[in-house]
TIFISE-853334 format. One line per 10 residues: number of its first residue (from 1); their letters; for each residue x, y, z of C-alpha. Coordinates in pm, 1 decimal. Layout:
// residues N
NUM) A) X Y Z  ...
***
This chain:
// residues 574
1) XXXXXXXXXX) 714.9 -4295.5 -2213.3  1043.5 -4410.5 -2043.3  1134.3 -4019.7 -2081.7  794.3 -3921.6 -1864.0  864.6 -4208.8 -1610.3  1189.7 -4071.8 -1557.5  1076.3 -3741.5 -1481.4  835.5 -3857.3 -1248.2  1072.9 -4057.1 -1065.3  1340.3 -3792.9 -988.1
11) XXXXXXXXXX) 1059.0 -3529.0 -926.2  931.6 -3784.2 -664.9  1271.7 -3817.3 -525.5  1327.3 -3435.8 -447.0  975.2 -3342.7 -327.3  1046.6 -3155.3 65.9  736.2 -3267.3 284.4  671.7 -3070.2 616.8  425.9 -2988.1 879.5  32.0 -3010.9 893.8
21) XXXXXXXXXX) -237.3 -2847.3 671.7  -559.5 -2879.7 793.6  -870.0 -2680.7 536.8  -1201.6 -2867.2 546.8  -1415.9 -2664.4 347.5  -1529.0 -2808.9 30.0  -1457.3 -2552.6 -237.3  -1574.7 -2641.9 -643.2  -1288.3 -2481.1 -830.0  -894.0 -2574.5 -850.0
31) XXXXXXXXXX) -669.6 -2372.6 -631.4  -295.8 -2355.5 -720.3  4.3 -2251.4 -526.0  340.8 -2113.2 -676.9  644.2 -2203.7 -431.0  973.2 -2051.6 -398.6  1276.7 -2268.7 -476.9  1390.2 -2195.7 -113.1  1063.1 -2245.0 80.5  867.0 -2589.1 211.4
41) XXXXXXXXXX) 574.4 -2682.2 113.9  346.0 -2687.7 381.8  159.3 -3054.5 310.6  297.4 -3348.9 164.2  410.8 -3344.1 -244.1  330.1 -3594.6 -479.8  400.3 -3535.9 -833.1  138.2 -3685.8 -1093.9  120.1 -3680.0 -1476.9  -64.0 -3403.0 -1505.2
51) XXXXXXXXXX) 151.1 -3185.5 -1250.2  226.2 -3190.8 -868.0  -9.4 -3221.1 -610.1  -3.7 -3101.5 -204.8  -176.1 -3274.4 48.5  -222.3 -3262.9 407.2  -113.5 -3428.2 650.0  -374.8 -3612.0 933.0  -296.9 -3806.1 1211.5  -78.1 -4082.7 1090.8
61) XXXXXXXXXX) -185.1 -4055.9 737.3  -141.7 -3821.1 453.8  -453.2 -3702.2 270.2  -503.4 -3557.1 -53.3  -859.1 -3415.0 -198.5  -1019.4 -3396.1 -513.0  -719.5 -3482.2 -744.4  -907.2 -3450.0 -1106.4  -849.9 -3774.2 -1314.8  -1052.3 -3605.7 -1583.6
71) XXXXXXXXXX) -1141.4 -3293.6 -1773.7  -1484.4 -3128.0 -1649.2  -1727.4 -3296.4 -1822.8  -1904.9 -2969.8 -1869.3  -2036.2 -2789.7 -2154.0  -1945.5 -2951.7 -2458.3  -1808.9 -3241.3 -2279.5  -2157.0 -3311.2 -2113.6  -2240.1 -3665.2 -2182.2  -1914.1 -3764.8 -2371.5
81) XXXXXXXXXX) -1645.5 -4013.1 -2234.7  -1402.9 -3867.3 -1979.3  -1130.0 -3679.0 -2143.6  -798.2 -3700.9 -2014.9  -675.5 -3384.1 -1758.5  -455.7 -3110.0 -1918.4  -153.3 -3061.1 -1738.6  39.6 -2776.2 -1530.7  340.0 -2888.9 -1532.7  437.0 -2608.1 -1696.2
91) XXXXXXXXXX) 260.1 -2332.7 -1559.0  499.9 -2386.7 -1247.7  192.6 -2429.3 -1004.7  127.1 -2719.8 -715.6  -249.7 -2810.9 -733.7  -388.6 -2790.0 -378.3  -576.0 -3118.9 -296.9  -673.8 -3020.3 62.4  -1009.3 -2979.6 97.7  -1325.9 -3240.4 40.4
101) XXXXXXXXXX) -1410.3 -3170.0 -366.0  -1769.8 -3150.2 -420.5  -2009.5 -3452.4 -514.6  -2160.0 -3479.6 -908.3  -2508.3 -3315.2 -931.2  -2785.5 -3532.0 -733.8  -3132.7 -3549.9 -563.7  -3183.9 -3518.2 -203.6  -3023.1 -3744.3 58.0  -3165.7 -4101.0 0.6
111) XXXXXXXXXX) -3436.8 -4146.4 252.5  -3278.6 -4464.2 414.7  -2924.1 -4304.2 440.1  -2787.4 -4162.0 796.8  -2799.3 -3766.9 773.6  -2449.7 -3714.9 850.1  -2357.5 -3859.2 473.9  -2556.0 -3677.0 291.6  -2390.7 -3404.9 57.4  -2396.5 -3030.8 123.9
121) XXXXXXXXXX) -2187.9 -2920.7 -202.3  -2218.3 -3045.9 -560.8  -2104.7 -2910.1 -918.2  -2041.2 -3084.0 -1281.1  -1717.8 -3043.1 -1249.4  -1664.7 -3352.8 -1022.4  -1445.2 -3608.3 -1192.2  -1199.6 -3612.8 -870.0  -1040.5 -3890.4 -660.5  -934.7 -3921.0 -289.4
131) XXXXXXXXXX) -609.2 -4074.6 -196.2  -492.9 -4196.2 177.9  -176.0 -4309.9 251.4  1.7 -4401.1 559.5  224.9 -4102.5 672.7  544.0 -4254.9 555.4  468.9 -4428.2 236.0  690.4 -4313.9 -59.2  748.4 -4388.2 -463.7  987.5 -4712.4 -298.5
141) XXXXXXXXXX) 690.4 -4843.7 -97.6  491.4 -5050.0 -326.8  201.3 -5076.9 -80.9  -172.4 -5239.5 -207.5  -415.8 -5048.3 -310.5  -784.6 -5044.8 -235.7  -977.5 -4834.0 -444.2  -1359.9 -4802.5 -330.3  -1688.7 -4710.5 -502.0  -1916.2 -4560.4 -325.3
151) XXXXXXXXXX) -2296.2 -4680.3 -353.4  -2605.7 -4459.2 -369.0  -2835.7 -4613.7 -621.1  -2627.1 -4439.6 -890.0  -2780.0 -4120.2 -813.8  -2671.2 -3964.3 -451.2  -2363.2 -4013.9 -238.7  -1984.7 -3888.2 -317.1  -1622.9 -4046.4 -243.5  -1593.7 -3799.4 -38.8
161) XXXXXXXXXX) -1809.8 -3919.4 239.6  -1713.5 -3876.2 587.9  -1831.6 -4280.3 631.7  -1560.2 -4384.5 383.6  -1292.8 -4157.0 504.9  -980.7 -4393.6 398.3  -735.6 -4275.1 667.8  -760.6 -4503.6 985.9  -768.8 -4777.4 678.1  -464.4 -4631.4 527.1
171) XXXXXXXXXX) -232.2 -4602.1 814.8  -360.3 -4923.4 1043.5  -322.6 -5130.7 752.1  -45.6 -5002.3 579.0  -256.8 -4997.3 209.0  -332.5 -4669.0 7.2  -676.6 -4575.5 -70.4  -861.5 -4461.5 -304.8  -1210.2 -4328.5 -323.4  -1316.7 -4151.2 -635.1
181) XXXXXXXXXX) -1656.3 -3948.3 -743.9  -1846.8 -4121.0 -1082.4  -2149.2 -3921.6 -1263.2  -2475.7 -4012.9 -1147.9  -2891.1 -4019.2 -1232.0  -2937.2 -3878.8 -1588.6  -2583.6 -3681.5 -1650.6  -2402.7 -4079.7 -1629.9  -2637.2 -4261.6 -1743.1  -2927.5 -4088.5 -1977.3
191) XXXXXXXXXX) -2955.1 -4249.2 -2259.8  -3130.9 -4040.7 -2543.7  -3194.1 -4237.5 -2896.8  -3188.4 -3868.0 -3068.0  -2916.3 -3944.6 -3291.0  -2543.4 -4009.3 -3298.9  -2474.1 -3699.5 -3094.2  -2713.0 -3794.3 -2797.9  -2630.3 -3915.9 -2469.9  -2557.1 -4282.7 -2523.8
201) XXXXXXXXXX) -2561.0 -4376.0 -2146.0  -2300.5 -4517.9 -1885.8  -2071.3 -4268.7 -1881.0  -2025.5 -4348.4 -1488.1  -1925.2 -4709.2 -1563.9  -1676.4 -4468.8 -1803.7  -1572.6 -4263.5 -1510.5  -1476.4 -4557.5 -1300.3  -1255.3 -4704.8 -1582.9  -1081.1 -4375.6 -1622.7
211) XXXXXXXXXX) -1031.1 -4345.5 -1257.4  -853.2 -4680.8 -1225.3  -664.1 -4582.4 -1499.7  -514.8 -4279.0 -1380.7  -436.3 -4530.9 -1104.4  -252.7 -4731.6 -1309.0  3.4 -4443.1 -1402.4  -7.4 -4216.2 -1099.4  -33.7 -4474.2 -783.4  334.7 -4527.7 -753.7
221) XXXXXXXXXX) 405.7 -4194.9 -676.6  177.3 -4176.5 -346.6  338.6 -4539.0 -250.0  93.4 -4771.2 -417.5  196.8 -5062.8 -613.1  -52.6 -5022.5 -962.3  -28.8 -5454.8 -1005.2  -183.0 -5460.6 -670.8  -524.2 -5289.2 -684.4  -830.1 -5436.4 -489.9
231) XXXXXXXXXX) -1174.1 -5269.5 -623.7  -1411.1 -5245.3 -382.8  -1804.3 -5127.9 -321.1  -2121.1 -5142.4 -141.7  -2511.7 -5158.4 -308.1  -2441.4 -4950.8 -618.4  -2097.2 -4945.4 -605.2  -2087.0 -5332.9 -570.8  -2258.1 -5428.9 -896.4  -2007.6 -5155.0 -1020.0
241) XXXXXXXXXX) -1742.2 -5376.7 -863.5  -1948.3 -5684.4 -1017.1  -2000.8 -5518.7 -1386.4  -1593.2 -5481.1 -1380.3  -1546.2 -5802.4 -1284.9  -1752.0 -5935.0 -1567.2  -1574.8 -5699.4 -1833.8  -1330.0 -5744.1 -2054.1  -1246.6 -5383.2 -2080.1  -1175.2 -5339.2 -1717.1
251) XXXXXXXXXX) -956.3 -5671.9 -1669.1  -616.3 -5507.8 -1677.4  -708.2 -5210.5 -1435.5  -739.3 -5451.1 -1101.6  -607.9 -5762.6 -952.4  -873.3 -5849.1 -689.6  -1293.6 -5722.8 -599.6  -1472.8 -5721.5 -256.6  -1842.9 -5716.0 -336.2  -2068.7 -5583.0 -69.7
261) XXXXXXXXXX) -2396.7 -5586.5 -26.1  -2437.4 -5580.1 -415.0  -2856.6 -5649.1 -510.6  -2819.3 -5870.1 -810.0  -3158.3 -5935.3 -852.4  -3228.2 -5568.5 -971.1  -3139.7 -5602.8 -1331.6  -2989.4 -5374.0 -1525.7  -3171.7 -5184.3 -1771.8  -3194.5 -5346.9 -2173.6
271) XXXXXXXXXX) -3156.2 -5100.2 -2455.1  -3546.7 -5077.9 -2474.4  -3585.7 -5003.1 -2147.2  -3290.3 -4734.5 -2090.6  -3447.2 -4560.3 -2445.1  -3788.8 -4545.2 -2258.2  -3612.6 -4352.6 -1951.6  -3460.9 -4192.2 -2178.2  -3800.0 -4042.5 -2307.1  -3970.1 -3956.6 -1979.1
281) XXXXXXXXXX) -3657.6 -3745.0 -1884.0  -3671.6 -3536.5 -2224.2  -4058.6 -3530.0 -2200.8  -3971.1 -3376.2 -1825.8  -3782.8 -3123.6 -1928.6  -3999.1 -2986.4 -2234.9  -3717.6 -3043.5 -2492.2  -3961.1 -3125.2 -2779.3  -3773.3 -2998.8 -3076.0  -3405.3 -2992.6 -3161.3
291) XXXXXXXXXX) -3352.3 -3232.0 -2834.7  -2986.2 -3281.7 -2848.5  -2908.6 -2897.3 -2770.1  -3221.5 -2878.3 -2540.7  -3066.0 -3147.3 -2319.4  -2724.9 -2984.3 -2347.1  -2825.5 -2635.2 -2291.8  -3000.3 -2768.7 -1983.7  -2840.5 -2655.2 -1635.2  -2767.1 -2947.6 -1433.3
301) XXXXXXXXXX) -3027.4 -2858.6 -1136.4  -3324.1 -2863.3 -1417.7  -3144.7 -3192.7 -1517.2  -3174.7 -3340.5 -1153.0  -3581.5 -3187.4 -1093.1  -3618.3 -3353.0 -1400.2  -3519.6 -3682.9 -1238.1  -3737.1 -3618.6 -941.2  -4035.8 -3570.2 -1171.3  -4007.5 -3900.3 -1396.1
311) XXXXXXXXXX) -3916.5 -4110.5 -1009.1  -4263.1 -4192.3 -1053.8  -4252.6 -4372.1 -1383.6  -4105.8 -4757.1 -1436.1  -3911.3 -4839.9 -1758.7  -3952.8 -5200.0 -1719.8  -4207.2 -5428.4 -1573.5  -3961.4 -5509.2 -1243.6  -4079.4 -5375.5 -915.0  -3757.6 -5374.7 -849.4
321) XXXXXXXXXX) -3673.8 -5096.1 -1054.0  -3851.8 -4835.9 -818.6  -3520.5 -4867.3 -556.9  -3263.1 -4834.3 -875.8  -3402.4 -4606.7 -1167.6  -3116.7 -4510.5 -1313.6  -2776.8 -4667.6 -1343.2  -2588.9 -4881.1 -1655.8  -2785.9 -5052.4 -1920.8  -2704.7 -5364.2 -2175.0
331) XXXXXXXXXX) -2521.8 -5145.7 -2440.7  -2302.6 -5430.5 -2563.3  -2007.8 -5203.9 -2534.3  -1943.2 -5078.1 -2215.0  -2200.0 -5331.0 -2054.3  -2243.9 -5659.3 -2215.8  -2429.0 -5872.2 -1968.8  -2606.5 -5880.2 -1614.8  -2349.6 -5905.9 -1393.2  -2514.7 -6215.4 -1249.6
341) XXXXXXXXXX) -2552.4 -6368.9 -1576.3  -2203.0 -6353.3 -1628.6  -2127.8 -6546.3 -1343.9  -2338.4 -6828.5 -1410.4  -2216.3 -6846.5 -1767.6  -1851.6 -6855.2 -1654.6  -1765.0 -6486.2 -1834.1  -1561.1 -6333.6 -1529.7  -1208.9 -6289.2 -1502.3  -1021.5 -6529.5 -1268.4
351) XXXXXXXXXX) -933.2 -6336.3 -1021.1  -982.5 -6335.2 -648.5  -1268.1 -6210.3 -488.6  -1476.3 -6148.7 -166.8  -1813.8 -6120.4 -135.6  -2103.5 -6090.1 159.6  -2440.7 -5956.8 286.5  -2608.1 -5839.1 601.7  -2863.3 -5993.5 751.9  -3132.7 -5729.5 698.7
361) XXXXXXXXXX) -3025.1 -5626.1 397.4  -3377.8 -5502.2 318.8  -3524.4 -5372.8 627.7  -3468.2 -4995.4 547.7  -3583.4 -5018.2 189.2  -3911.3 -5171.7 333.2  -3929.1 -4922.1 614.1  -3870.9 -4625.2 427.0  -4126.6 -4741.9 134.9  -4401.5 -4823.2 375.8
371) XXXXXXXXXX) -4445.9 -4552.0 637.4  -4764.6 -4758.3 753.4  -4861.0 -5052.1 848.5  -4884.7 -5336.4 557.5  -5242.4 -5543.0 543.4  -5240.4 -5880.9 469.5  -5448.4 -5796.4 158.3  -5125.1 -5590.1 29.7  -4884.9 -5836.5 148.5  -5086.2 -6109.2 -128.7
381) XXXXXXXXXX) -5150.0 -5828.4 -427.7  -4733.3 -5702.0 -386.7  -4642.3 -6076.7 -383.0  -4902.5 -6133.3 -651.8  -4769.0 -5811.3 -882.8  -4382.1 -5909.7 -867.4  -4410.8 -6354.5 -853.3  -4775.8 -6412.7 -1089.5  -4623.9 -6789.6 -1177.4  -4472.3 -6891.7 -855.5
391) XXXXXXXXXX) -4747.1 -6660.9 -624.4  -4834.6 -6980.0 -429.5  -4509.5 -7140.8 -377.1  -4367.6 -6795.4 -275.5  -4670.5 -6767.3 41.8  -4575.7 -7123.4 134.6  -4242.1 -7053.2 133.7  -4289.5 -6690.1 315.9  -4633.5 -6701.8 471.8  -4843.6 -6429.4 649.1
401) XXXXXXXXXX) -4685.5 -6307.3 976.1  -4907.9 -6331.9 1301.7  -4869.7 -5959.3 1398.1  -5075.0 -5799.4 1143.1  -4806.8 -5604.1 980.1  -4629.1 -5731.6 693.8  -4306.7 -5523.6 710.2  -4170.9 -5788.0 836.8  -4250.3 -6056.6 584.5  -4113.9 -5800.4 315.9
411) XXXXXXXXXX) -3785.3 -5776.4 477.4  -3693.1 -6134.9 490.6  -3825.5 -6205.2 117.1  -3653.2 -5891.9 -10.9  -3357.8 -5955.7 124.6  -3353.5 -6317.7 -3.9  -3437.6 -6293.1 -329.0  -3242.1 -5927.0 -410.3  -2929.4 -5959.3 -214.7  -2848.5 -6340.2 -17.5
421) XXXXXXXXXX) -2975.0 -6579.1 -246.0  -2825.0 -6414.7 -574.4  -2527.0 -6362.4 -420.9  -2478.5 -6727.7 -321.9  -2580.8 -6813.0 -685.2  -2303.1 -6601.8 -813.5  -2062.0 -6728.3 -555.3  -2172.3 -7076.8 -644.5  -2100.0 -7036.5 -986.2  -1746.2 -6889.0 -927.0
431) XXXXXXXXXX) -1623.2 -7182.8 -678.9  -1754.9 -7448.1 -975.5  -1481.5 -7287.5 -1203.0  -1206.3 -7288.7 -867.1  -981.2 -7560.9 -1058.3  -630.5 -7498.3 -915.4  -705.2 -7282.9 -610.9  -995.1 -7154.8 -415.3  -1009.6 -6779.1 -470.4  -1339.7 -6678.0 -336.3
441) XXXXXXXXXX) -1445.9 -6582.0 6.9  -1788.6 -6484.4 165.4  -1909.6 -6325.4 478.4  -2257.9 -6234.4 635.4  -2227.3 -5928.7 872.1  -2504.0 -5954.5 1150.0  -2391.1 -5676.5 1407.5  -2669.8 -5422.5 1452.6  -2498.6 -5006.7 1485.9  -2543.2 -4776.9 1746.9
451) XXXXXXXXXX) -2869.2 -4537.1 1668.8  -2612.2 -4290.2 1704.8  -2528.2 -4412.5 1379.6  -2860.4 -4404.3 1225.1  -2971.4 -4088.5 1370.0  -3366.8 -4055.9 1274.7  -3396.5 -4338.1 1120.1  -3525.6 -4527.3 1383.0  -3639.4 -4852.4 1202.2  -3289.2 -4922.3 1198.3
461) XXXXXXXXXX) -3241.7 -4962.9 1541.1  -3148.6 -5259.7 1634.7  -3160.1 -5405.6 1262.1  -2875.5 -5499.8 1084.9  -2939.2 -5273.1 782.7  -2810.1 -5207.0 446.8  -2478.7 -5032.5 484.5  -2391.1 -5138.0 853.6  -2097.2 -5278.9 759.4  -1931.2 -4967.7 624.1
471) XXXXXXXXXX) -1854.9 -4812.3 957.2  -1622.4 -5114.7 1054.0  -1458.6 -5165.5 744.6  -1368.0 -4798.8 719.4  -1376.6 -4750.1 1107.2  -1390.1 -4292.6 1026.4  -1331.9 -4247.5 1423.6  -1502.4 -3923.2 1544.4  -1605.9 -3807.3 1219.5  -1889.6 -3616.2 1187.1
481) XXXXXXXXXX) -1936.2 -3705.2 1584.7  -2005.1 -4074.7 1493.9  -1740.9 -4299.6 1703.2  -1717.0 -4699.3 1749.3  -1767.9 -4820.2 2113.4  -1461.9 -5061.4 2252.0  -1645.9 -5359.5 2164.0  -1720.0 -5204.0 1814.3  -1381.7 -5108.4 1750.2  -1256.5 -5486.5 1829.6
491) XXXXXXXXXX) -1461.4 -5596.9 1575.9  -1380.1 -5334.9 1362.8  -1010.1 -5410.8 1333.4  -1065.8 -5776.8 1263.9  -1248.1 -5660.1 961.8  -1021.7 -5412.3 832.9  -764.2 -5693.1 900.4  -970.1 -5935.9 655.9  -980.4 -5679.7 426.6  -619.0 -5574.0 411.2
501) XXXXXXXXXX) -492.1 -5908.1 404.9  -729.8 -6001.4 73.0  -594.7 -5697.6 -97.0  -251.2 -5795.0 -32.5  -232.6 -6140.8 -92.2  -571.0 -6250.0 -220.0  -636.1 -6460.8 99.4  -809.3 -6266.1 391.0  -615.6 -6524.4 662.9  -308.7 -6425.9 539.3
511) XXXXXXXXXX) 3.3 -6208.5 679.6  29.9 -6445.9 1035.3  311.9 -6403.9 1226.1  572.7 -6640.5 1214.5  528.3 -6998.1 1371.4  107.4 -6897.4 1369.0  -89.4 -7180.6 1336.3  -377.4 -7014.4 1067.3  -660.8 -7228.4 1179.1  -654.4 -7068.4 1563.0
521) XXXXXXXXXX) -580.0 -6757.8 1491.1  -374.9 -6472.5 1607.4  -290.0 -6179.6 1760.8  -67.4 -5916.7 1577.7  97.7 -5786.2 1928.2  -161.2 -5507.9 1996.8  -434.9 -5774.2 2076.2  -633.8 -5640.8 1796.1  -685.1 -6033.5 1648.1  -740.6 -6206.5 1988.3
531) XXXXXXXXXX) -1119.8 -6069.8 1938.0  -1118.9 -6203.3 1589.6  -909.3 -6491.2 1526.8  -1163.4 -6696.1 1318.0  -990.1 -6907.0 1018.2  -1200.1 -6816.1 704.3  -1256.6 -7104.4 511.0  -1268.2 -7090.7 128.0  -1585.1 -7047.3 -16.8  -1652.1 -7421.3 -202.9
541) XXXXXXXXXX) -2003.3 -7537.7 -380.5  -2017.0 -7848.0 -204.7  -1987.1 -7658.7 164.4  -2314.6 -7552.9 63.6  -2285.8 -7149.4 119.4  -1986.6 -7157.4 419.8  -1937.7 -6814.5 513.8  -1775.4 -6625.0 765.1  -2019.3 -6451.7 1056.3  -1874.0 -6081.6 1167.6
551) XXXXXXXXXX) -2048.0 -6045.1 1468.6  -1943.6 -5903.0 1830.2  -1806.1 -6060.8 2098.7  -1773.9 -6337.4 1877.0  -1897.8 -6454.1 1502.5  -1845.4 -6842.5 1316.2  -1820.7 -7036.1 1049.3  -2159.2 -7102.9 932.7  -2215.3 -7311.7 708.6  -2644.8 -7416.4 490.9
561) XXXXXXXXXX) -2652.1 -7043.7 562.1  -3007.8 -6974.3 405.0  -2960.8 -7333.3 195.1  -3343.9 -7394.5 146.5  -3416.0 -7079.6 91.1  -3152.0 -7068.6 -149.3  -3264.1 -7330.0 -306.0  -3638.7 -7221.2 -364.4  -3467.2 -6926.9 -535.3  -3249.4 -7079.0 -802.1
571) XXXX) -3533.5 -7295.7 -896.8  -3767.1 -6967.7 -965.8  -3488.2 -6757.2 -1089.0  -3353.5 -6387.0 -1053.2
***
């Protein structure tokens, strides 16, 4: 081991960087380079355990695609745990990691997702990771890491996202990033009781483990400091962040979570429930005898019709289950517990973390799930269906709306009960077990986007929707022809200031200049902070839900944020 760190270091040392490579076309297989001891390579170097790597440079970051932390889990590695990469050290070669890699196999673009994030390019081969780094971080730079998970309901969406482009992150901040790709729908998650050579389910909760593991040796090269890692998500990707925190087996992989937007209401699914799934998919895809190799043999876009067939069917008796179908289940092993029942029971690891909501969390879920107008009549039956013990207490507590249509009505219940109120419940339970030190903060974004953002989906204009907070914290600039106005970007800097200042330190107030006074604020010389300079109180059970407001030109400290309604939650239950 000290032999391999060795050679890492001094291959590190005498990598030559030079001038800019620019390819943006998404290609599925590895491309190698040989280079001459005499010639430059023309994108940065970084040398890894499995063999070098060349970037490209952008702006005032450096950028490298679809580095592999895993074998392809193809053929007979379909629905096994992620093996680890061979090298190429030997073969001489430098891996080219400039182009976006290609998402895991996956349905259409969700319905309530902007167009311009939707995938064009997918294979099985698509265990890869993303790394941003400020132009001039080196192995000597020990800078924090933030590695993010994208969301997606566990079936769509990649890490390689335009949205979640790390590099204005990376090189305003001064942090590395990390964004990585995780199996989805059936070929990370199917689980098949066929046997001990069936799919056993939550291979992407495997993926994500791996991922950060191959952190753990490799981030030092690209200037990261592996004791510093922040995980990080949104909707799927935050009860990823969630499951890790409540997990044993993921403890020593990260130091710190930010958890947004994460809908800990929907449950995961029990073992019952997952073998049901399970049974719809086989039944979709005809495999009636000798079902192991049937699902094997099975190319991976019959695998994802498949999915699109049994959409229709429920597992369990949640409603909730229709906007998550697929996704990790209570194996015991790799998931032990809801993440929310974790929390309340005190089994989470004591470590700092950040959590938050928008206001609307629901609205396009509702939207996109009712294209007409919702009757009264409907509004009572829905309730009836998804609360039959509490039905009356729930229409006192969220009565009929005067306008007829019940969209409304939907929104603010669904919101509170799938996303808010859980989330306060699990932030509640944390700050009981804050002996020492508070080390939990929590936000509520209410800035509505530009429907340049949203593109055709027009019931999110002027809503703050699920997801609107992604294009501050990442800020992607003209990506994809989607740019911040002045005001946005303002706001958009205090955020990604929050956020880098948690992952360094654990506290988002953190990093003032010298002589500051923390409770009015600051300004970091480029009057980025003058917009923002809001002291973010500690999250404590007896402030009764404080949280932070990011709103433009100017958010608070609220504090009863949503305490009745709260309230009338935890007494029914999630």
């Amino acid at each position: 081991m000290q032999k391999t760190s060795r050679y890492l270091f001094l291959c590190a040392l005498i990598v030559n960087i030079d001038h800019l490579v620019s390819v943006r076309n998404p290609r599925p297989t590895l491309r190698f380079t040989f280079t001459k001891n005499d010639e430059k390579p023309k994108g940065p170097v970084v040398v890894t355990t499995e063999g070098p790597l060349q970037g490209i440079y952008r702006g005032a970051s450096k950028v490298f695609y679809g580095i592999p932390f895993a074998e392809p889990p193809v053929g007979n590695l379909r629905w096994r745990p992620p093996q680890f990469k061979s090298s190429w050290h030997a073969s001489g070669k430098t891996l080219l990691a400039d182009v976006v890699p290609p998402a895991c196999p996956q349905t259409s673009c969700l319905w309530h997702s902007p167009p311009f994030i939707c995938v064009n390019k997918t294979s099985e081969d698509c265990l890869t990771l993303n790394i941003f780094t400020p132009s001039g971080a080196s192995y000597f730079s020990n800078l924090p890491v933030m590695f993010f998970i994208h969301g997606g309901q566990f079936t769509t969406m990649s890490g390689g996202s335009p949205l979640w482009n790390g590099e204005t992150l990376a090189s305003m901040e001064n942090v590395v990033v990390v964004t990585i790709n995780y199996r989805l729908g059936a070929l990370g998650f199917l689980f098949a009781d066929e046997g001990p050579d069936a799919p056993q389910g939550n291979y992407g909760v495997m993926d994500q483990r791996f991922a950060l593991a191959w952190v753990q040796r490799n981030i030092r090269n690209f200037g990261g400091n592996p004791d510093e890692v922040t995980i990080f998500g949104q909707s799927a990707g935050a009860q990823s962040v969630a499951l890790h925190m409540t997990s044993a087996k993921s403890s020593s992989l990260f130091r710190r979570a930010i958890v947004e937007s994460s809908p800990f209401a929907i449950h995961f699914k029990s073992h019952s429930e997952a073998k049901r799934l399970g049974k719809y998919l086989i039944q979709a895809l005809g495999c009636q005898h000798d079902v192991v190799n049937c699902l094997r043999n099975a190319s991976a876009d019959a695998l994802v019709t498949a999915e699109n067939v049994v959409s229709v069917k429920v597992a369990s008796l949640q409603v909730l289950e229709f906007f998550e179908q697929w996704g990790p289940f209570i194996d015991g092993v790799e998931v032990k517990d809801q993440p929310l029942d974790a929390f309340m029971s005190g089994n989470f690891q004591r470590k700092p973390i950040m959590m938050g909501v928008t206001t609307q969390e629901a609205q396009s879920f509702v939207y996109a799930g009712f294209l007409h107008n919702v009757s009264e009549t409907e509004y009572r039956a829905i309730l009836l269906a998804t609360f039959p013990v509490h039905i009356r207490s729930v229409l006192s507590t969220y009565p009929i709306v005067s306008s007829g249509d019940q969209r409304p009505a939907f929104v603010n219940i669904s919101t509170d009960y799938a996303f808010i109120c859980p989330t306060r419940a699990a932030a509640k339970a944390i700050a009981r077990r804050s002996f020492l030190f508070p080390y939990i903060w929590m936000y509520v974004f209410n800035q509505t986007v530009a429907p340049r953002f949203w593109s055709n989906i027009t019931y999110c204009y002027g809503h703050v929707c699920h997801g609107s907070e992604l294009p501050f914290v990442f800020n992607p600039g003209n990506n994809k022809g989607f740019e911040l106005s002045k005001e946005e970007q303002k706001l958009s800097h205090a955020m990604q200031k929050y956020w880098a200042n948690f992952a360094r330190t654990g506290n988002p107030n953190t990093l003032y200049p010298a002589g500051a006074n923390p409770r009015q604020g600051f300004n970091d010389g480029v009057t980025r902070m003058k917009f923002y300079d809001k002291y973010w109180p500690p999250f404590h059970s007896q402030t009764n839900f404080s949280v932070l407001e990011f709103k433009a030109p100017m958010g608070s400290v609220m504090y009863d944020f949503k305490t009745k309604l709260c309230d009338f939650w935890d007494g029914i239950g999630y």
